[in-house]
Structure formats: C-alpha cells, structure tokens
N, C-alpha and C positions, 0 to 999 in steps of 0.2 A: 692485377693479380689473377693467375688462371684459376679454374675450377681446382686443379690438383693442388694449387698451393692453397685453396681455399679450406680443401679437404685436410690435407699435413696442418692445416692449423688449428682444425678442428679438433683433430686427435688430440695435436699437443695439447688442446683445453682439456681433453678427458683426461690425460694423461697427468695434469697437473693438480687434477681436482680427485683423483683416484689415490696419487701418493702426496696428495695436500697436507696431513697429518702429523700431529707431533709425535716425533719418533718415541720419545720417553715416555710419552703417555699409552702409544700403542706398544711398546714392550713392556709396560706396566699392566696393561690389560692381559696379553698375553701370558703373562706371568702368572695371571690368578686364574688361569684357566677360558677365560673370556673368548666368544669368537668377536670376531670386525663387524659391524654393523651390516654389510653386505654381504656376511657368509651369514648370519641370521637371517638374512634374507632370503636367501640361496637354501637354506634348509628347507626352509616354509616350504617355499611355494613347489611346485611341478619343475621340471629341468628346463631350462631355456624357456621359460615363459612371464619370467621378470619383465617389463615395461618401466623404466623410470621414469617418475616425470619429477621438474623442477632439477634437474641436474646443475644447470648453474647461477642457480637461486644463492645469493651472497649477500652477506650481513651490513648494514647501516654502521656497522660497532668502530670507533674509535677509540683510542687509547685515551687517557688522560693527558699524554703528551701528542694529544693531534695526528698519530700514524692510523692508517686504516689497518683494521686486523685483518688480515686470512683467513677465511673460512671455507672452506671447500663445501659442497651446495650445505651452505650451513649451517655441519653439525646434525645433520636428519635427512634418512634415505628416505624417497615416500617414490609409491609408484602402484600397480596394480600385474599380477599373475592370474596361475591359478593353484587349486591343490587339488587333486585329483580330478583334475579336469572344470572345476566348477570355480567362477570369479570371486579372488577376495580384492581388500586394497591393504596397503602394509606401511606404516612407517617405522622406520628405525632409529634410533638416535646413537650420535659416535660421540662416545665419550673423549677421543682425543681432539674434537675439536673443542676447544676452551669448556671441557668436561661434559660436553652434549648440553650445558645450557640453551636456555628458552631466551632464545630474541623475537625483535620480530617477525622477520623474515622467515623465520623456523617454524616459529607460529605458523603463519600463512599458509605456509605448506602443506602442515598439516593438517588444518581447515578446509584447502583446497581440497587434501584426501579425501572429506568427510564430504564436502560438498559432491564430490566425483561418485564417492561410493554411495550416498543416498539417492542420486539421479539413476545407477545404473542396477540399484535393489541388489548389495553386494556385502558381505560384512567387513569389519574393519579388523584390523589386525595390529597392536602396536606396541614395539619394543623398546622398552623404557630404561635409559641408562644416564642421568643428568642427575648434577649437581644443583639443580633448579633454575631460579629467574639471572637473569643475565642483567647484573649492577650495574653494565655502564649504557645499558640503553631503559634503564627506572621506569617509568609512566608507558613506555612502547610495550616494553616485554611483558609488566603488568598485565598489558589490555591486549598482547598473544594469550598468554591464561587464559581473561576471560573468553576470545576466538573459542578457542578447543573448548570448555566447557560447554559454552553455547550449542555449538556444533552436535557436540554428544548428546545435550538434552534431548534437539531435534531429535536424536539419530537411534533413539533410546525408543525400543518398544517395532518401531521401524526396519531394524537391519542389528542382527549379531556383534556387540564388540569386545572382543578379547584384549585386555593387559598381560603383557608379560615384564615381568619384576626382573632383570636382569642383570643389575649392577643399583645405583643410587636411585633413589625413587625419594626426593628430599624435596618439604614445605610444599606448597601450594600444587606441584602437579602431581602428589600423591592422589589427589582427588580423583583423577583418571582411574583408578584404581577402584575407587567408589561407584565411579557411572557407569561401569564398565560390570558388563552381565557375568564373564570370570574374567579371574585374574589367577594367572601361573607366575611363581616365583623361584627363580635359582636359589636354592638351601647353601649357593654355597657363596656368593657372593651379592647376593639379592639382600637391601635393605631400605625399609620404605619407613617414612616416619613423616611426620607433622612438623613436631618442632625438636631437633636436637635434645639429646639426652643431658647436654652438660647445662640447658636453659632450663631444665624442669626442677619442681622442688626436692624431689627425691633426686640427694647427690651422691648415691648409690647407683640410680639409674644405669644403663647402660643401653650400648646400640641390639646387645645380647635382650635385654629384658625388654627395652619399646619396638624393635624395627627390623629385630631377624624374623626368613621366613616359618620359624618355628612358631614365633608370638602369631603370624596372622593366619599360620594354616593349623593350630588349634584354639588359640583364644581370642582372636576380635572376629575371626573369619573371613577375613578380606582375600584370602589366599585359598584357593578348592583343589590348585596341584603344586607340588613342589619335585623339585630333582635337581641333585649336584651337578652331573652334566646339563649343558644346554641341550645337548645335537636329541637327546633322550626326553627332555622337557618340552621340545617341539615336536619331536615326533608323537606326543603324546594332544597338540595342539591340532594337528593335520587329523590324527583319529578321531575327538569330539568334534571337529568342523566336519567328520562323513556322518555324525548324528543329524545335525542341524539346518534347517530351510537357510536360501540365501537370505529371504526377508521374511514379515510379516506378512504379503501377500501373495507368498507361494505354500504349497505342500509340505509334509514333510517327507525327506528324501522315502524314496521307496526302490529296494535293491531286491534283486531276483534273488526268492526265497528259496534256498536248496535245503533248508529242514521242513521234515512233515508235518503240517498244518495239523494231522489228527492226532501227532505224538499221544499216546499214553505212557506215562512213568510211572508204572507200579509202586514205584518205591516210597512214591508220595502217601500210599495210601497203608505203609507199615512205618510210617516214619515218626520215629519218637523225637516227637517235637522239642526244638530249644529255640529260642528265639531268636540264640547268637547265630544261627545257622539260617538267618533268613536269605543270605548270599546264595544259599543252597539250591531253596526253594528258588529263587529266583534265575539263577541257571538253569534248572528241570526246565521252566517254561517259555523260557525267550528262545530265540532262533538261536541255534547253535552252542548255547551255553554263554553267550558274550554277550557282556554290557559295558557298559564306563559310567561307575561312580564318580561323583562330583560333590568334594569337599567331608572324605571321608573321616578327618581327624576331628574336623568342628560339629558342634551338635552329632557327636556321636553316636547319639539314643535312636537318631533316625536315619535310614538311607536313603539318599536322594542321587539320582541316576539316569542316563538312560539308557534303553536297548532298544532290539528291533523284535515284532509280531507279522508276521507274512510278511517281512521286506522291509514293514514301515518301521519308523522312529515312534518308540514310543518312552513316555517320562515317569519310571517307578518312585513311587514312596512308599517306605517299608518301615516298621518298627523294629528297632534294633534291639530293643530293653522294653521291658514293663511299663516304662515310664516316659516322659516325654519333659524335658527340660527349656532353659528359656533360651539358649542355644540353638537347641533343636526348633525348638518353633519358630523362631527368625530365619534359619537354614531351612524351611519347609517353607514357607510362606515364600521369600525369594526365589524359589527354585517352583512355586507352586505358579505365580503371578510369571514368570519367565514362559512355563510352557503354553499357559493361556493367552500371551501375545503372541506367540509364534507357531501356533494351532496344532503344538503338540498334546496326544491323547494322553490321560494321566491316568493310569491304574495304582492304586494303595493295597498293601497288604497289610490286613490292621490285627494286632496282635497289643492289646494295651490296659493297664489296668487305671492310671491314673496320673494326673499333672502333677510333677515332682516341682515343689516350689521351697523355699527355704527365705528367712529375714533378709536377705539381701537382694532374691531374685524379684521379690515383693515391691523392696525400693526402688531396684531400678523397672521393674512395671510389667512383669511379666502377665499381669492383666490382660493390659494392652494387646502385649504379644501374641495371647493367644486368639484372643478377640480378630485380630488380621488374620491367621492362619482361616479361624470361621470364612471371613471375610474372604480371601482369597481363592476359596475353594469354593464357596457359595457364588462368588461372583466371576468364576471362572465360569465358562460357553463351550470349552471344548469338550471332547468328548470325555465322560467320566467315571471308572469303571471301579468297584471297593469289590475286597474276597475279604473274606474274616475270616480268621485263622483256626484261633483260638480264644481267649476272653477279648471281650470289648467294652468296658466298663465307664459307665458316668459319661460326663463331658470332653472328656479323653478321648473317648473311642466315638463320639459324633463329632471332635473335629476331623477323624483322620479322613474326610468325604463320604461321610456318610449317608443313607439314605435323608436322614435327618434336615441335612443342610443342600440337599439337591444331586446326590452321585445319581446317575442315569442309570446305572444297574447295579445288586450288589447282590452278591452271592455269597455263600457262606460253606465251611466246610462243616460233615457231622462234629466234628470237635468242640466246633464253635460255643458259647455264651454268652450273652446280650444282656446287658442288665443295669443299673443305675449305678450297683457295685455288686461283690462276689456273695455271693447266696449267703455263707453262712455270717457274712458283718448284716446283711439284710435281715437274716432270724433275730440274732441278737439284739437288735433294736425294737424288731414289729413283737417279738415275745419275751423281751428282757424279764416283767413279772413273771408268767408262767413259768419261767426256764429257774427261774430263783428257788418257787415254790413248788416243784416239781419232787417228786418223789427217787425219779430218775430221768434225770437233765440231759445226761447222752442220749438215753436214748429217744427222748421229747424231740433234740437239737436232731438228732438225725431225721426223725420224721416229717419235720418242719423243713428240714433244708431240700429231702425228696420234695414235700408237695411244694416249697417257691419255685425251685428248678424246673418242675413242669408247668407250673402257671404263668410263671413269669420270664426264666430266662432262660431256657433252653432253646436251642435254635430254631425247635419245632413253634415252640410257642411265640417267637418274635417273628418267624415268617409267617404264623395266622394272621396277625396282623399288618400283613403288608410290608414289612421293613426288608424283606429279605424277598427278594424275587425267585431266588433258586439255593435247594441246598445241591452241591457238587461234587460228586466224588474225585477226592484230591487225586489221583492221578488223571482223571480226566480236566485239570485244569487249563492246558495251554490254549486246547481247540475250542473251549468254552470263553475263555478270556477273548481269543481271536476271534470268536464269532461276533461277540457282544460289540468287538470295535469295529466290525464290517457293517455291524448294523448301525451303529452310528455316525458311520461314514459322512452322510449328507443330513445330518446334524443341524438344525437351525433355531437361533433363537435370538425373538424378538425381544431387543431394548428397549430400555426405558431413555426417554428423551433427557438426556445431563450431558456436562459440560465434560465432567467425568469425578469419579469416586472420591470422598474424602476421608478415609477412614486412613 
C-alpha cells in the first residue's frame, strides 16, 4: 500500500471517529441547547491551537450478547491548547457516546491528561456530560474513577482545575466537582447529584431540589458560576483563567498596567458608607474598575474574588453584611487556602460586627468553620494586606486577617472602630449598676460611651497599640494598597518542619 493510500486511510479513521455518533443522542443534545464535545472545546481554547491526543483510544466494552460496541475515541475528547496564548489541558466528554459514560479506556485518558498537564505545570480544564460508571465494564470502570481521583489529589494544590457542569454530572464522578478548585455549571441543562432523587427518603425530592445548578450555586456551593448559554459560560471560564498562575510554582500573571498606580478617588473620602456597596469600593481601587467574583450567590455575607493591582492578580475578601455566616466562612476559607497555594496576594476589607450563628449552624459546627477561616488566614505565607472600613468587632473582625492572626499590614480608615464589640453594649455591661442608679442615665451613657471610644476603640486608640500600622485617607487608597504589596513582593517565610496541617 502506497504512502497516499496509507494517508486516505487515515482520514477515513478520522472521518469515522468524528461522525462515530449516535445520531438521536446528538439531536437530543442539540435540542436542549448543548454544543458537541468538540465545539466545547473549540470555545475554550485560542483558534487553531487544539492538539488531540488519544484520538483513537476505543473501548474494551462488549455487549451482553458478545458484539464489540463503537465508541469513537471513547466517549471523551482530551488534548492540550491554549487560551490567550498560555497552556491549559481540556477534556470533554460526548454524551452521544453511550451517554459519555466512564470506562476504562476513557478513564485512561483522562489520567493521561492529568499526568501531561502536571509534567508540563499547566491547569486542567474538564467538561463533564456523563451518565456515570459504564455497567458493563463493573470493577474496570470502578478503578477509571479511582485513576481520575487519584490523579486530581496529586494535581490539587500543584496546577489549577476547573469543572464544568454541562449536561449530567451523576454518582461517583460528581466528586470531580469536589476536587476541583471551581466548578461552572449550565443553569440550563447542568445537573449534578450523588444519588438519584427517586432513591432518597424524601419522595418529594426532586432533580429541581437536589441537583439543579440553582441548589449548588446558592446552597451546597459546589457551583461559583452558572449561565444558560454555554458559548457565555466559557467565555466567562477563559476570563478567570487570565486571573490565574499556570501552577503553584509560577507568579501571578502580571499584565501591563494602563491605570494610574497614584489614582486618588475623592469620592471615597465623602462616601456614605453602606456595606452593600462594597463592590463600589472595590472598583474605586483595582485597575480599571474590574474584578471577577467567585461564587457570588453562596455565602453571600462575603465577597470573594479576584482583580488586578499594578498588572498583578490579586485575591479580595470583602464583607458584604455586618455578619459573617457558616456559608460565608467555608466560601472564605476555600477561596482563602486556594490563593495561598498559588501565591496569590490577599487583601480584606473588613467591615463586621459579629458571627451570625443560629441552633442549626451550631449543629452542623460552625465552630469548626470558623476556627479554619483563623486557620487559613494564619497559615497562609503570601502576601497579606487588611483595610478596615468601618466597625471591626469581637472575634469577627480578627478573623477577617487581621493583625491579630498575622495580616502583614493593616491599615484603617478615619471611620474605622476596633473593639471586642460596639461601645455602647461595652458601657452597658462595664456600668450596668451606675447607669441604673443614676440620676440621669442618658446622659451618664453618653459620657461613658465618649470616654470607651477613646480609650478603647477608636482607631486612634487601637493603632497606639500597634494593631493598625497606618490610618489612610480613603481616597488615597489604591496607591497605598499597591505600595504595601510591592513591598511585600519578595516576602519570605520560614516553616516549620511538618508533613502538613491538620486542622
């Protein structure tokens, strides 16, 4: 056979493995809106920078009556591009091969991904459309799960990995989901669950109440963006991947800054504070006005996000509300421990009066929760920068990185208040008798709450003490922010000898 016929046979192999598909399943996808496993692809990455690999990787899978099944490179496109110029790796999975279930050989592949993309310090990228484990290859497909699990633990802390929720996300490979630093989900055909609604005890249940992306992009949190369109879901995936280092042993991106490093915003310094308008504040001082929030409807109380400060990525936590929930504190704490692997600088703006906790948040341990937040932020190494708003009360306002727990700098506005809690519950307690027996109690309460406010918690009187390094005039914030992380640029600090953390 000549070279050309070698070549015409080769096509014909792409050609076969391209329109390998079941027609009724790919006009069923179609139908709901869905794009092809390889036009997901095609969005992602840069134009013409797709790489395949594993093309005609094909299934072990036999019928019950002994026919080999068809699979076209088995049900999962895996390969490597780029997105704006920089290396991800991508897998896909095609629901019209026998519903994008997990065999082995699918497995494989995309282990192989994981294995490719930790060698070449690249993140991982994976679009998840499967009906789960593939029944007739039992103990094989099983032990594909365990592959990709494994694979992620490695890959976890090491290199970036994004899920996308795109169609069925059902039993055991929902956990990708879990290992997986975000997860994006289609709102409009995205559903991810454990175990089936109609096996649970509640036979009210629904795929509506356990597994839409409404359930995990405001109550379990497993979801940080959702959108009905895909082509809009990814392009929203490409934007946080230009936040993000390729690995844990790179920088973070740093883009040629066209806003002025010495910005003053007047505005800041007539602005009648609300807390809902922390988004505000945090425009005034990033470059350009732009950030990207991450996991905006869960833990609500807090914003967690990130932007850019002279060029660089940097990771905001902001107080949304007064209060700080158990929600909130799991969404800070994962978002706090993410940017500390990947040596993004964390600035907080801390605006808070108190841990909002209620008989339920108690049971399931919101102790705990907050106890990791400490933990995360304490044991976080990168660079770490707190502005204080306005009130910063109790144990509240020393987790938001406070000087307390080790923030490297922390500056505060005139507005500011620091204190155990708000002046006048602190009268009330320290002169409950006197204030009883008082002739006039107004005006005792006001005298007392003047002289706590200056002994104790006025911002003058918490930076005599060392807790506040600089007060700041708020429109001078952004150049001060910037400077503090220029200075912490070459940042170093020595470990203690451990295996690693067990908190």
């Amino acid at each position: 056979m000549s070279t050309l016929q070698k070549l015409s046979e080769l096509e014909a192999h792409k050609i076969a493995i391209l329109n390998g598909y079941d027609e009724e399943a790919k006009k069923a996808a179609l139908d709901k809106g869905k794009l092809t496993a390889r036009d997901r692809v095609k969005h992602l990455l840069d134009e013409n920078s797709f790489v395949e690999i594993g093309t005609f990787v094909t299934s072990k899978t036999f019928t019950c009556k002994g026919q080999k099944v068809n699979t076209p490179a088995d049900g999962v496109v895996c390969g490597y591009g780029t997105v704006e110029g920089n290396l991800v790796y991508v897998y896909s999975q095609d629901p019209t091969v026998l519903g994008g279930a997990i065999g082995e050989m699918h497995a494989k592949k995309i282990a192989k991904t994981y294995d490719d993309a930790i060698k070449m310090g690249a993140p991982v990228i994976g679009f998840i459309d499967t009906v789960g484990l593939r029944l007739e290859e039992s103990i094989e497909a099983l032990n594909g799960y365990g592959m990709i699990f494994n694979k992620m633990s490695k890959a976890s802390g090491v290199i970036p990995q994004i899920a996308v929720i795109c169609g069925d996300c059902a039993g055991g490979i929902s956990f990708v989901a879990g290992l997986s630093d975000f997860t994006f989900m289609s709102t409009k055909n995205g559903k991810m669950y454990l175990n089936s609604p109609n096996t649970l005890e509640d036979k009210n249940a629904s795929f509506d109440h356990v597994a839409s992306a409404n359930v995990h992009l405001r109550e379990s949190g497993l979801a940080v963006w959702g959108e009905e369109s895909e082509q809009v879901l990814i392009g929203k995936i490409r934007e946080l991947l230009t936040y993000l280092p390729l690995n844990s042993e790179q920088e973070t991106p740093c883009l040629n800054c066209m806003d002025d490093l010495n910005r003053v915003d007047s505005s800041l310094n007539a602005f009648d504070f609300d807390v809902r308008q922390i988004s505000e504040i945090i425009a005034s001082i990033v470059d350009n006005g732009m950030y990207f929030e991450v996991g905006e409807q869960y833990g609500a109380k807090v914003f967690t996000g990130f932007a850019r400060m002279n060029g660089a990525t940097v990771g905001f936590v902001a107080n949304k509300e007064e209060a700080i929930d158990l929600a909130a504190l799991q969404k800070t704490t994962q978002f706090v421990n993410f940017c500390d692997g990947f040596n993004i600088p964390i600035v907080t703006l801390t605006n808070i009066k108190y841990i909002e906790s209620t008989v339920a948040t108690e049971r399931l341990g919101i102790i705990k929760a907050a106890s990791k937040l400490a933990f995360a932020f304490a044991n976080a190494t990168v660079p770490k920068v707190n502005l204080i708003l306005k009130e910063a009360y109790g144990t509240a306002y020393m987790l938001m990185n406070s000087k307390h727990i080790g923030a490297d700098y922390v500056y505060a506005w005139p507005t500011a208040q620091v204190s155990t809690m708000n002046s006048e519950s602190a009268v009330k307690i320290m002169y409950e008798e006197a204030l009883q027996n008082a002739e006039n109690p107004a005006d005792l309460m006001q005298e007392k709450v003047k002289a706590y406010e200056e002994e104790h918690s006025s911002v003058y009187a918490v930076a005599a003490h060392g807790y506040i390094d600089d007060i700041i005039e708020p429109a001078a914030t952004r150049k001060r922010v910037i400077a503090a992380l220029e200075v912490l640029y070459t940042k170093q600090v020595a470990n203690h000898l451990k295996k690693h953390p067990t908190v």
